[in-house]
PDB file as gemmi writes it, atoms N, CA and C in Angstrom:
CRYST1    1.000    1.000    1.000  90.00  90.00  90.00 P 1                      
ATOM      1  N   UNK A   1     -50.889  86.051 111.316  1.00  0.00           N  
ATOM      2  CA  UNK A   1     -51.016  86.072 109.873  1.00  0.00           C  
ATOM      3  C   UNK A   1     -50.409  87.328 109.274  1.00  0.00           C  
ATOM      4  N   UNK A   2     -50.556  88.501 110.248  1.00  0.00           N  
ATOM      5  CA  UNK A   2     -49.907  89.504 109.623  1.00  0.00           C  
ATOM      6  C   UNK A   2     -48.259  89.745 109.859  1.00  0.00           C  
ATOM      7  N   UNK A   3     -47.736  89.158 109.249  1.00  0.00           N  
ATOM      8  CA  UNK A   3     -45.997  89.389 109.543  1.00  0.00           C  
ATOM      9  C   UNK A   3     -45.515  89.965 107.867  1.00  0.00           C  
ATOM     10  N   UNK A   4     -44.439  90.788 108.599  1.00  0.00           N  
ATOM     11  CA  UNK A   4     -43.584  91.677 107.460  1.00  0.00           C  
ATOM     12  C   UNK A   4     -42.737  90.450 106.427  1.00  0.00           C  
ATOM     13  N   UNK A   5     -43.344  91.118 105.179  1.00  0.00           N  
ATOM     14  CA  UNK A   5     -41.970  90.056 104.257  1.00  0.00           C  
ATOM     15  C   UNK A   5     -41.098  90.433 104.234  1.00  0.00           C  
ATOM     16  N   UNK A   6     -40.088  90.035 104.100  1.00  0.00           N  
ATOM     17  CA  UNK A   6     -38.636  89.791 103.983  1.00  0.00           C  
ATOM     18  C   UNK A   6     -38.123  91.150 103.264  1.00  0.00           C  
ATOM     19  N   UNK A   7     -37.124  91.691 104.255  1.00  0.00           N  
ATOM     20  CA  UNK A   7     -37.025  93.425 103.423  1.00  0.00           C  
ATOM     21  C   UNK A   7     -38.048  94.544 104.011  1.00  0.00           C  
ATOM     22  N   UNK A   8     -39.347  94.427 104.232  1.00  0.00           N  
ATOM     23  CA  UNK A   8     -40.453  95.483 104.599  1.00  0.00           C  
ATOM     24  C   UNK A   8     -40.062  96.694 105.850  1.00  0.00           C  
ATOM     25  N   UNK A   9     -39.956  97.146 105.423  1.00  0.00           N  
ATOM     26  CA  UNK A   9     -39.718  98.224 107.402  1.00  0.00           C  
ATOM     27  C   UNK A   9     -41.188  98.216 107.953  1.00  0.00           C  
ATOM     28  N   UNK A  10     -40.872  97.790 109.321  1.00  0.00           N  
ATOM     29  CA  UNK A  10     -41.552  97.451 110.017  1.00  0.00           C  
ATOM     30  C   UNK A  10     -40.731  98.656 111.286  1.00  0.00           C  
ATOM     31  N   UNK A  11     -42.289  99.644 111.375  1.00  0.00           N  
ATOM     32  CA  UNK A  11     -42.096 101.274 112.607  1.00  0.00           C  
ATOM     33  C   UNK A  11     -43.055 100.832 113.535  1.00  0.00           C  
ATOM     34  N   UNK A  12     -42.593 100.820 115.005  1.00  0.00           N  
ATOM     35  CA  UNK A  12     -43.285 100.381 116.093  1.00  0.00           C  
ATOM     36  C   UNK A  12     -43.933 102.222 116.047  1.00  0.00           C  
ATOM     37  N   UNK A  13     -45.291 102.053 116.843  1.00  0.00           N  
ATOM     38  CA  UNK A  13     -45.922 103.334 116.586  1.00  0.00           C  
ATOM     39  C   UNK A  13     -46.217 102.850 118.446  1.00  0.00           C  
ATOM     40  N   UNK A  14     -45.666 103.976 119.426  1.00  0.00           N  
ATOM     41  CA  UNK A  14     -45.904 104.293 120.995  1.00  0.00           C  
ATOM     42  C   UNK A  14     -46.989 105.262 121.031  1.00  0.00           C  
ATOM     43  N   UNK A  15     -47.523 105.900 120.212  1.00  0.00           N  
ATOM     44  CA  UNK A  15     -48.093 107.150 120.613  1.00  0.00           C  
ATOM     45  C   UNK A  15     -49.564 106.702 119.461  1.00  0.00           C  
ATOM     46  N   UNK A  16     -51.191 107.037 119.917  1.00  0.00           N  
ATOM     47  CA  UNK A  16     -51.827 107.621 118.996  1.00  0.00           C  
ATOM     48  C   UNK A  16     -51.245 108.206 117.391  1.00  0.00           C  
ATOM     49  N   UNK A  17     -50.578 108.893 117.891  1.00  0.00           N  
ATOM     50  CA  UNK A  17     -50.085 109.819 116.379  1.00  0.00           C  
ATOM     51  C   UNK A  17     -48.873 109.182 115.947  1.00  0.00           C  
ATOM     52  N   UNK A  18     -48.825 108.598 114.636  1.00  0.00           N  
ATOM     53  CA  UNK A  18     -48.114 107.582 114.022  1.00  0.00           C  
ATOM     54  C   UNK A  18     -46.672 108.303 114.049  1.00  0.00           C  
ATOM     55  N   UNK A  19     -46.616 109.580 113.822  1.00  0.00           N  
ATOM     56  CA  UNK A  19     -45.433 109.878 113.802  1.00  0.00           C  
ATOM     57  C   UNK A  19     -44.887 110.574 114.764  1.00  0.00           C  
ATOM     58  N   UNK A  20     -45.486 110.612 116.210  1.00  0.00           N  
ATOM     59  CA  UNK A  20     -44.820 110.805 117.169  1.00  0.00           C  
ATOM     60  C   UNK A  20     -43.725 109.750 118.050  1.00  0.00           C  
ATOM     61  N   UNK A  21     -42.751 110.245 117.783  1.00  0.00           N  
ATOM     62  CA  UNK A  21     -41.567 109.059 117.818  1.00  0.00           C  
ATOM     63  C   UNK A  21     -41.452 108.039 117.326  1.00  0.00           C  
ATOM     64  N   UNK A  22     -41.577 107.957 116.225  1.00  0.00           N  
ATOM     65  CA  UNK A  22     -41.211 106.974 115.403  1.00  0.00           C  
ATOM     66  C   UNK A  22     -40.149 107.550 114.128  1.00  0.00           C  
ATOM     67  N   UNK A  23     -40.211 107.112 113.279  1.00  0.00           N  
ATOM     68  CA  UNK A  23     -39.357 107.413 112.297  1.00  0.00           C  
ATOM     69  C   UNK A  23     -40.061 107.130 110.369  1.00  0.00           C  
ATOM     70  N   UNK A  24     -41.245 107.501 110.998  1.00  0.00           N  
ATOM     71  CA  UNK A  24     -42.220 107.212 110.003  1.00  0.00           C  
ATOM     72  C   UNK A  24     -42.678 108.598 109.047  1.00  0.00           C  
ATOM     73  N   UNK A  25     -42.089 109.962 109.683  1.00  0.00           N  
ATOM     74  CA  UNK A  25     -42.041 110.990 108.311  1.00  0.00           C  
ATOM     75  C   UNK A  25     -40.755 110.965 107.641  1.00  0.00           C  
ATOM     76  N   UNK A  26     -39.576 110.259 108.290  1.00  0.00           N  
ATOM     77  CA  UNK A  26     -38.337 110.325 107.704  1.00  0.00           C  
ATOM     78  C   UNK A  26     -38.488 108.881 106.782  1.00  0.00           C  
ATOM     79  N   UNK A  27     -39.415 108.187 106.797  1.00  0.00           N  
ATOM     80  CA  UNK A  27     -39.851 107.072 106.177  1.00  0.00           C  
ATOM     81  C   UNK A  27     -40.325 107.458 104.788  1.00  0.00           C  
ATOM     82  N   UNK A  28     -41.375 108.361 104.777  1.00  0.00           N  
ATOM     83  CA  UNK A  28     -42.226 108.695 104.187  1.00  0.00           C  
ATOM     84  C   UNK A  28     -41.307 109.427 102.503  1.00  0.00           C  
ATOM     85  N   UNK A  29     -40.683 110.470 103.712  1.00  0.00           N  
ATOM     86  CA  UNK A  29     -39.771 111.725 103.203  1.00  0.00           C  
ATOM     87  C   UNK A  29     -39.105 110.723 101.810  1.00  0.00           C  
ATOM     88  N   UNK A  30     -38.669 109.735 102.406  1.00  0.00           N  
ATOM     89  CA  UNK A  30     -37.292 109.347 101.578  1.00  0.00           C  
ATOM     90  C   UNK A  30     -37.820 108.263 100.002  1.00  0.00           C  
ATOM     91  N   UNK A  31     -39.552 108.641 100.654  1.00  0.00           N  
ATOM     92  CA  UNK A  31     -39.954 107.508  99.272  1.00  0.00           C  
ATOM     93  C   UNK A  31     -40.547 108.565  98.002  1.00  0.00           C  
ATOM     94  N   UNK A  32     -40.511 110.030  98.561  1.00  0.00           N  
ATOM     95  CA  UNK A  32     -41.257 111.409  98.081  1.00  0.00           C  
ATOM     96  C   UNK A  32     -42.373 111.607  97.417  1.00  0.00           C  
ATOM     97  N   UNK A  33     -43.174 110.651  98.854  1.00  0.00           N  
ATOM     98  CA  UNK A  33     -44.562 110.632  98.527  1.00  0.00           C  
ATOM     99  C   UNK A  33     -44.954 111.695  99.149  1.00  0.00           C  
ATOM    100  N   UNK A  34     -46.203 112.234  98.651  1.00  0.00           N  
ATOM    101  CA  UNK A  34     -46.897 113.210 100.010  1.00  0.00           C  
ATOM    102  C   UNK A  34     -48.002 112.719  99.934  1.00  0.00           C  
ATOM    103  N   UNK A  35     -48.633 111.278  99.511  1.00  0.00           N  
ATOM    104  CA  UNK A  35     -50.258 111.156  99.662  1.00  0.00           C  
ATOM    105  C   UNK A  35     -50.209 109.976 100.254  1.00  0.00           C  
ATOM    106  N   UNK A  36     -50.986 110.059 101.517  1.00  0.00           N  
ATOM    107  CA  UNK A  36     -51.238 108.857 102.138  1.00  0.00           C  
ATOM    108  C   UNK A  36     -52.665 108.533 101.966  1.00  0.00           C  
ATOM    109  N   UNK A  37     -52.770 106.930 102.571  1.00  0.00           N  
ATOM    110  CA  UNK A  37     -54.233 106.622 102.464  1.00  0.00           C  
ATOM    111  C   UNK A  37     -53.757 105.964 104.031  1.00  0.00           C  
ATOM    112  N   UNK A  38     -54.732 106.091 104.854  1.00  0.00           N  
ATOM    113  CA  UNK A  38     -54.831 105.488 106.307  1.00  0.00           C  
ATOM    114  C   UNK A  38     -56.129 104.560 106.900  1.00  0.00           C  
ATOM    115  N   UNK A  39     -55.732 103.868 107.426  1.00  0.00           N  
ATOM    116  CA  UNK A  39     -56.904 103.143 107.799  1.00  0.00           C  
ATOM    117  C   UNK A  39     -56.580 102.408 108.841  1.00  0.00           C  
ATOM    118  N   UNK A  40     -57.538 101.963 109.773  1.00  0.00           N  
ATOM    119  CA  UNK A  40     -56.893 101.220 110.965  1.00  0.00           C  
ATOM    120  C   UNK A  40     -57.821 101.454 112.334  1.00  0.00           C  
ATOM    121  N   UNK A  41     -57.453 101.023 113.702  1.00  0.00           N  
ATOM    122  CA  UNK A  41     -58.257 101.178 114.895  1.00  0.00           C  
ATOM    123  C   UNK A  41     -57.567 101.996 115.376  1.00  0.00           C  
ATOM    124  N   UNK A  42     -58.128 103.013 116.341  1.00  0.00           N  
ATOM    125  CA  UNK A  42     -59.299 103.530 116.825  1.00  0.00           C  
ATOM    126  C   UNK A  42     -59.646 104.845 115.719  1.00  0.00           C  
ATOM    127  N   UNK A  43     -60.878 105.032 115.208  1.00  0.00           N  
ATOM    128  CA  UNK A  43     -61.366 106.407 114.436  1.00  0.00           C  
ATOM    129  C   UNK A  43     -60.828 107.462 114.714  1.00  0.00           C  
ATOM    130  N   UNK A  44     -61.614 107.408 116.169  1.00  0.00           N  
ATOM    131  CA  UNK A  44     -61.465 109.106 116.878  1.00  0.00           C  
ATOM    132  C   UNK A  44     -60.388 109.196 117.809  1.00  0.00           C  
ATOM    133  N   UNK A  45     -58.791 108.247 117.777  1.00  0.00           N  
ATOM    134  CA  UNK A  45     -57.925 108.707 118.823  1.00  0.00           C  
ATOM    135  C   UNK A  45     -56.636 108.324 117.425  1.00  0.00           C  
ATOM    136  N   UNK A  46     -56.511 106.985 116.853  1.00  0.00           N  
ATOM    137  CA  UNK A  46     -55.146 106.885 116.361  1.00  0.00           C  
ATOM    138  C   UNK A  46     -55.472 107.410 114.962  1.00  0.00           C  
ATOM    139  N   UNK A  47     -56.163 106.809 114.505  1.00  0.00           N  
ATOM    140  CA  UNK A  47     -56.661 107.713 112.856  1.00  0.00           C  
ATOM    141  C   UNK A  47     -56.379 109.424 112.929  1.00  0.00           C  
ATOM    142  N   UNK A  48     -57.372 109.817 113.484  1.00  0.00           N  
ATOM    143  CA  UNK A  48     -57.483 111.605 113.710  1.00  0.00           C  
ATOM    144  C   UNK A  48     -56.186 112.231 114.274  1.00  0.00           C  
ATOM    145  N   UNK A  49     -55.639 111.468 115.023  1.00  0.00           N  
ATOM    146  CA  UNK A  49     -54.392 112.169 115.625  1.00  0.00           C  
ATOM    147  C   UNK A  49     -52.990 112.018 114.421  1.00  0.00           C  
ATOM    148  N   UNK A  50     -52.932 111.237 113.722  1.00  0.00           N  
ATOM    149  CA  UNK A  50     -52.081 110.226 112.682  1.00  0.00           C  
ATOM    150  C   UNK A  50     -52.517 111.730 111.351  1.00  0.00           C  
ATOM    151  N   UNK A  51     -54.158 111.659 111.035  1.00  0.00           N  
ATOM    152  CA  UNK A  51     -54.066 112.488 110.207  1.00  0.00           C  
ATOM    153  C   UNK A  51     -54.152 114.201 110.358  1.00  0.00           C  
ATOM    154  N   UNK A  52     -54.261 114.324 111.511  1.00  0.00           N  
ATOM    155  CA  UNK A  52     -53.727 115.918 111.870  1.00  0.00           C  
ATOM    156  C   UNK A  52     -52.696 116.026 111.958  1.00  0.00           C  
ATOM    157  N   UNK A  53     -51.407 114.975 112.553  1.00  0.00           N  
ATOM    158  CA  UNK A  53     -50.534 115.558 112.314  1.00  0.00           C  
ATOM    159  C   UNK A  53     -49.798 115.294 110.767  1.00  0.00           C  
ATOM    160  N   UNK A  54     -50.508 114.415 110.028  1.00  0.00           N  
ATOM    161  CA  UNK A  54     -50.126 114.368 108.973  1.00  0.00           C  
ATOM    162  C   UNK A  54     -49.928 115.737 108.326  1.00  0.00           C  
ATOM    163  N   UNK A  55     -51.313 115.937 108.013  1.00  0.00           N  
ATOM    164  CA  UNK A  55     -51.338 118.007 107.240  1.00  0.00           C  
ATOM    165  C   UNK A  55     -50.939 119.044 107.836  1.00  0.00           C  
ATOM    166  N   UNK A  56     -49.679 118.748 109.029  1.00  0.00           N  
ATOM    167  CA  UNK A  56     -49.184 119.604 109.618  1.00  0.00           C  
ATOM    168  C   UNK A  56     -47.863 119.278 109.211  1.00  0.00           C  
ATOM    169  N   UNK A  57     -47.502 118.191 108.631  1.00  0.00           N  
ATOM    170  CA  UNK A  57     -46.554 117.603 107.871  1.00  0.00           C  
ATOM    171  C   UNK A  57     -46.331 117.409 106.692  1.00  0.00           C  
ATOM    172  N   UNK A  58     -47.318 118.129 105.798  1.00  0.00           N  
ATOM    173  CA  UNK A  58     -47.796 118.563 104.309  1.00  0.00           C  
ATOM    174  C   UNK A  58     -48.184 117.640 103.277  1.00  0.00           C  
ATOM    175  N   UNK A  59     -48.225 116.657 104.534  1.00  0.00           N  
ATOM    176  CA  UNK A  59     -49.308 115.541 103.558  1.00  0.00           C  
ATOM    177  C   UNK A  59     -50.638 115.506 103.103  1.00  0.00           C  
ATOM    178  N   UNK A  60     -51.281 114.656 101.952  1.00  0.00           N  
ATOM    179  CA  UNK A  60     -52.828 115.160 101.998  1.00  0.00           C  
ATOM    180  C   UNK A  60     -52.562 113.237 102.344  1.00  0.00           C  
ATOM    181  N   UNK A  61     -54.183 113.379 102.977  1.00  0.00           N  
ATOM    182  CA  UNK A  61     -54.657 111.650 103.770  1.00  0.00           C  
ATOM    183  C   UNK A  61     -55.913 111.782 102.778  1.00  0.00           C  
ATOM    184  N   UNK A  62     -55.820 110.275 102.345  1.00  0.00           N  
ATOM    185  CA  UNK A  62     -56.864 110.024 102.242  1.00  0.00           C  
ATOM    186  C   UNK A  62     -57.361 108.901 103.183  1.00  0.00           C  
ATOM    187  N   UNK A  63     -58.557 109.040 103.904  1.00  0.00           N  
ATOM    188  CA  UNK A  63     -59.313 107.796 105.102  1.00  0.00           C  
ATOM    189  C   UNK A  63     -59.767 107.287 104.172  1.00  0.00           C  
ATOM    190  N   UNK A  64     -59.949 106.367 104.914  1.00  0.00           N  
ATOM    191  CA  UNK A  64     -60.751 104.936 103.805  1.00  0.00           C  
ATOM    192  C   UNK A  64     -62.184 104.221 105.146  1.00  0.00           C  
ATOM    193  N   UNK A  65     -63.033 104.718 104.932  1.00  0.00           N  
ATOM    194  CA  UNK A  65     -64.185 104.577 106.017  1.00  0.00           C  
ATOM    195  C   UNK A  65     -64.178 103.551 106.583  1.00  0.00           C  
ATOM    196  N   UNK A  66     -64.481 102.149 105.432  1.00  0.00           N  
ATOM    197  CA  UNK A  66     -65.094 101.087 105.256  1.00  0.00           C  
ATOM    198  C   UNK A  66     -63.940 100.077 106.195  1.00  0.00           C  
ATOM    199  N   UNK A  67     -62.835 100.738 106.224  1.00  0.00           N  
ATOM    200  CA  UNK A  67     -61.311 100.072 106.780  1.00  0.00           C  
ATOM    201  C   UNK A  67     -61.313 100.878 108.264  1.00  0.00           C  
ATOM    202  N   UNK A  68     -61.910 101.468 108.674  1.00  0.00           N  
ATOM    203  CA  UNK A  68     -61.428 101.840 110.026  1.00  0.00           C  
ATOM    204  C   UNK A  68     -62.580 101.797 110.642  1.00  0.00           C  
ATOM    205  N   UNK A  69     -62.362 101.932 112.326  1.00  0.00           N  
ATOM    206  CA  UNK A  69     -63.487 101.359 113.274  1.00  0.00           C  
ATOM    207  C   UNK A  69     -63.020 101.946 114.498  1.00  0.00           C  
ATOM    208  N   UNK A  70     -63.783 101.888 115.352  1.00  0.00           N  
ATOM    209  CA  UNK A  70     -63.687 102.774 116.698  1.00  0.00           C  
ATOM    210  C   UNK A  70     -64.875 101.820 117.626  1.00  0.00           C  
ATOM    211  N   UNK A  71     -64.467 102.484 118.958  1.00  0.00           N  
ATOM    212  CA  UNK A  71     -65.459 101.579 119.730  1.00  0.00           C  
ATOM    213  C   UNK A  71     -66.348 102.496 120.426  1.00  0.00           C  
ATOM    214  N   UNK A  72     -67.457 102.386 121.073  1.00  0.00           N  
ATOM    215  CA  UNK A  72     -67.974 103.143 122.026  1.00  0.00           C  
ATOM    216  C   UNK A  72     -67.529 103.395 123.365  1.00  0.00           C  
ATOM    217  N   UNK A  73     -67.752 104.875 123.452  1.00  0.00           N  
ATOM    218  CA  UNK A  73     -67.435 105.472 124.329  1.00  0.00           C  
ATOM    219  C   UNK A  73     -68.066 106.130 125.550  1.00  0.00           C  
ATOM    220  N   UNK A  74     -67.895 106.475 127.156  1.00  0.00           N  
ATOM    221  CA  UNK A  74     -68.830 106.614 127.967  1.00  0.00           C  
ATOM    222  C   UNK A  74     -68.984 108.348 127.767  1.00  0.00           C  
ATOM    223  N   UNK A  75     -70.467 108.842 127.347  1.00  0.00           N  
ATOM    224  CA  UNK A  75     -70.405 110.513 127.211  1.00  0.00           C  
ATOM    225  C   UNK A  75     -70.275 110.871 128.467  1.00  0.00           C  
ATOM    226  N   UNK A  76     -70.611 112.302 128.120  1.00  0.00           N  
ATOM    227  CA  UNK A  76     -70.343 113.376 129.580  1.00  0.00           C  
ATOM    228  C   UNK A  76     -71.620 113.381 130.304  1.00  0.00           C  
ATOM    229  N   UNK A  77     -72.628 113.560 129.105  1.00  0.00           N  
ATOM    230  CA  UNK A  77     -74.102 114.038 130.058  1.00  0.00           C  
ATOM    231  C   UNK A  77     -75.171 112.706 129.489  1.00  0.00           C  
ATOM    232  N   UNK A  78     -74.268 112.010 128.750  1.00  0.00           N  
ATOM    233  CA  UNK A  78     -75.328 110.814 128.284  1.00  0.00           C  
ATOM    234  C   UNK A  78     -74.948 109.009 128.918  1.00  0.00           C  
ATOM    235  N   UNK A  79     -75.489 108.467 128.499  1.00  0.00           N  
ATOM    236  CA  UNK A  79     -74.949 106.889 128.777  1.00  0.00           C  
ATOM    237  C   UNK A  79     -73.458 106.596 128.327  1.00  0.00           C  
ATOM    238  N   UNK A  80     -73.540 106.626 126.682  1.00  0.00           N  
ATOM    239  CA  UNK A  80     -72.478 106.660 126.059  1.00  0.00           C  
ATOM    240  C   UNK A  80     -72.402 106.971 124.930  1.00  0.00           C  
ATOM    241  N   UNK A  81     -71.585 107.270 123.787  1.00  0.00           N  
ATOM    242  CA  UNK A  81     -71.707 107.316 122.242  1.00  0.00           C  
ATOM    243  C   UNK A  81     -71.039 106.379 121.975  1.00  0.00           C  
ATOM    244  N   UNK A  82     -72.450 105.805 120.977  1.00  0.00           N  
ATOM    245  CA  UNK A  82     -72.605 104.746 119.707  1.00  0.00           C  
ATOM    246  C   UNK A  82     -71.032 104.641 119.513  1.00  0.00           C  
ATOM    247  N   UNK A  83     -70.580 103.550 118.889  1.00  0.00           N  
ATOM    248  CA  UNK A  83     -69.342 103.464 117.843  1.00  0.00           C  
ATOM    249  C   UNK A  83     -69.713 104.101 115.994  1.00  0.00           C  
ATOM    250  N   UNK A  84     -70.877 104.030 116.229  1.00  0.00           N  
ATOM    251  CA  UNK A  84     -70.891 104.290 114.445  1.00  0.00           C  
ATOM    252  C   UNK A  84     -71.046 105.340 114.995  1.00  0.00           C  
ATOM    253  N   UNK A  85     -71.607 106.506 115.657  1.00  0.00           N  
ATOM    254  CA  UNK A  85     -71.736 107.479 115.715  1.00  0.00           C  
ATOM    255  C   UNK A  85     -70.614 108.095 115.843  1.00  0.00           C  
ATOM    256  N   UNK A  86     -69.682 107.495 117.102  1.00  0.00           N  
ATOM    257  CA  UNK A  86     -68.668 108.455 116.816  1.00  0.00           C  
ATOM    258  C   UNK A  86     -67.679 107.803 115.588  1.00  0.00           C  
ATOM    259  N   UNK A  87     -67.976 107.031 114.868  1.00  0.00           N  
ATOM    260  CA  UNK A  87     -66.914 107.201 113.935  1.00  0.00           C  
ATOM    261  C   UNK A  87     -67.156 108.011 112.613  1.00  0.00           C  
ATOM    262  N   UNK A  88     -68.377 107.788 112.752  1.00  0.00           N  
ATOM    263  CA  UNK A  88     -69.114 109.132 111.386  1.00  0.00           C  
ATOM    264  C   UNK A  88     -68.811 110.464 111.898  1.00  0.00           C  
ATOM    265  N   UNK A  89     -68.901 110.343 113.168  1.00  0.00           N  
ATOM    266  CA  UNK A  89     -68.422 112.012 113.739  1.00  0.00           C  
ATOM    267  C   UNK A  89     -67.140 112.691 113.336  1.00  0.00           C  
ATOM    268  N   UNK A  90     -66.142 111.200 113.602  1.00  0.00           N  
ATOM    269  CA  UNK A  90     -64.783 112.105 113.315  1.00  0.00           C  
ATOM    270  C   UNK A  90     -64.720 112.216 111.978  1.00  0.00           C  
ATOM    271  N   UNK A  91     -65.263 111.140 111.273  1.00  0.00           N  
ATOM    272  CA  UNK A  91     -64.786 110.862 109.789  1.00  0.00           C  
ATOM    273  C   UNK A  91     -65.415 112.430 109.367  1.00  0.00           C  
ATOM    274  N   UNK A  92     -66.672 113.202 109.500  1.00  0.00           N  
ATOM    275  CA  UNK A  92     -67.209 114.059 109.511  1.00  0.00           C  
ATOM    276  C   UNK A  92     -66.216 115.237 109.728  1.00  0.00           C  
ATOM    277  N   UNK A  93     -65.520 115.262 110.959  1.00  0.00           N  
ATOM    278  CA  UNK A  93     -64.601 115.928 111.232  1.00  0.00           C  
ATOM    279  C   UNK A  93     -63.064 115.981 110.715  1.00  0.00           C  
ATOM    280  N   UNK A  94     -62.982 115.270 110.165  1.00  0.00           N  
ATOM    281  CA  UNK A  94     -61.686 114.971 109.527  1.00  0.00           C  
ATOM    282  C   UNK A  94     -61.594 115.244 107.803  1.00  0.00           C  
ATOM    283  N   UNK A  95     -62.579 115.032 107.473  1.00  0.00           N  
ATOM    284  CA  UNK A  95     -63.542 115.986 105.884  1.00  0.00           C  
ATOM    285  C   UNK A  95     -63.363 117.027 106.082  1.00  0.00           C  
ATOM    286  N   UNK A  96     -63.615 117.867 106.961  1.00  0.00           N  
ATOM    287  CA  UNK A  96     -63.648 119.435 107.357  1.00  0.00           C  
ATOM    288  C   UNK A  96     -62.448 120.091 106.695  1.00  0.00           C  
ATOM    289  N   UNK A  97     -61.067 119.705 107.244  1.00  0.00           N  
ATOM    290  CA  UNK A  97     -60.250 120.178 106.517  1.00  0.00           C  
ATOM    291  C   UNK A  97     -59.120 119.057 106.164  1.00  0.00           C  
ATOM    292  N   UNK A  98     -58.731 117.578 106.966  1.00  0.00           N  
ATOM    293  CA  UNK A  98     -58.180 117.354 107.008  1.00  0.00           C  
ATOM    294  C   UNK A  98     -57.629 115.889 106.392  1.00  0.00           C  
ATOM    295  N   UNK A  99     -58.764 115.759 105.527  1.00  0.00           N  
ATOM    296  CA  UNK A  99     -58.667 114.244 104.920  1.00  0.00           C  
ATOM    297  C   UNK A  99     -59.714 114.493 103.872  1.00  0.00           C  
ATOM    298  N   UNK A 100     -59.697 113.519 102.603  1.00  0.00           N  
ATOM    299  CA  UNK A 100     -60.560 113.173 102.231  1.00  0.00           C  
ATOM    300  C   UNK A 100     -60.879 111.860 102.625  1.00  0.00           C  
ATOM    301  N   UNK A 101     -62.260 111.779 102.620  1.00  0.00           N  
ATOM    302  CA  UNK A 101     -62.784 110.347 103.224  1.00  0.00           C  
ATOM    303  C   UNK A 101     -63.487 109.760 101.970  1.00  0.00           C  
ATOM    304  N   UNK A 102     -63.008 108.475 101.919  1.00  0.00           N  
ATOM    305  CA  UNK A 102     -63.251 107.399 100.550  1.00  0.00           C  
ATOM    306  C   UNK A 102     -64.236 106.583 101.594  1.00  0.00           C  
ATOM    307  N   UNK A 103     -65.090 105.981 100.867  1.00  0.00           N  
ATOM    308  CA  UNK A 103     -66.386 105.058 101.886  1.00  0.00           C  
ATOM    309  C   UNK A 103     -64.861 103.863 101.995  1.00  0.00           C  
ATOM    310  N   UNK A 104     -64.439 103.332 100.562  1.00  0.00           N  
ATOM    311  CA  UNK A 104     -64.227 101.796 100.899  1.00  0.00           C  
ATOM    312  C   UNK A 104     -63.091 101.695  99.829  1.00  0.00           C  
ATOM    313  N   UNK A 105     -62.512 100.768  99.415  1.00  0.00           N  
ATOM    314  CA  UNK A 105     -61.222 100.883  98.422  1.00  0.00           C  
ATOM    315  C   UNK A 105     -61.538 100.487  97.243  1.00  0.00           C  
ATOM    316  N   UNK A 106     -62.824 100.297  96.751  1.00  0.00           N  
ATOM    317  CA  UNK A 106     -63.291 100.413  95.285  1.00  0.00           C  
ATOM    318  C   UNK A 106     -63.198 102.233  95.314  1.00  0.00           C  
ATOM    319  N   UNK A 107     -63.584 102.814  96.050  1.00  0.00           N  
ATOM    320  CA  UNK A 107     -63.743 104.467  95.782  1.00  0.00           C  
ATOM    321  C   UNK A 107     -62.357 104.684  95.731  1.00  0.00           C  
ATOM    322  N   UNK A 108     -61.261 103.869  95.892  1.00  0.00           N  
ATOM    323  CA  UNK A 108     -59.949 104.726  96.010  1.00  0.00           C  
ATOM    324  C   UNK A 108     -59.306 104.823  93.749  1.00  0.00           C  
ATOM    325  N   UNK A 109     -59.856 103.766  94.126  1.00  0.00           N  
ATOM    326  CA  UNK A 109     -59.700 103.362  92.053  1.00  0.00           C  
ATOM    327  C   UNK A 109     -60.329 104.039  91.334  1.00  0.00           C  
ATOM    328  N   UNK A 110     -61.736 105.110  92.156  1.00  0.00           N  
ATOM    329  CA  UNK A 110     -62.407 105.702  91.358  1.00  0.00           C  
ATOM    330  C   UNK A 110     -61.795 107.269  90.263  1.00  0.00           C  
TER     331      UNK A 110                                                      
END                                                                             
């Protein structure tokens, strides 16, 4: 269901971090945006990595909560961490300096 319309650039992404080898800041560059909004799977590996290197690329991100998801993971000294836990974690962590985090895309209109 999800296919590109006719005209769309369509960037294969190999790496966690969207713009590691791809051609997706020279994408970006040429539309002279600097504000993204991101959303997508995994929280705490393709999101976080996508928006760190974003603001190292002088973009501001905005996350969109309600649109991204992560799965659980096996801890070090525990069973495992929750999926909501760790996705409130990063989203938590990614507030710190490196995103603003919108709950859902009515907050993006706000």
């Amino acid at each position: 269901e999800l296919t590109p319309i006719e005209g769309e650039t369509v960037i294969d992404k190999p790496l966690p971090n969207s713009f590691a080898h791809t051609s997706l800041h020279e994408f970006i560059e040429s539309t002279g945006r600097t504000e993204l909004i991101v959303c997508g799977f995994m929280t705490h590996m393709c999101i976080s990595a996508t928006v760190r290197a974003a603001k190292d690329l002088g973009y501001q991100s905005t996350v969109v909560a309600d649109a991204c998801a992560t799965r659980a993971l096996p801890g070090l000294e525990s069973g495992h961490l929750d999926a909501k836990a760790l996705h409130e974690m990063e989203l938590v962590a990614l507030a710190d300096f490196f995103a603003y985090i919108a709950k859902d895309a009515a907050e993006l209109g706000a």
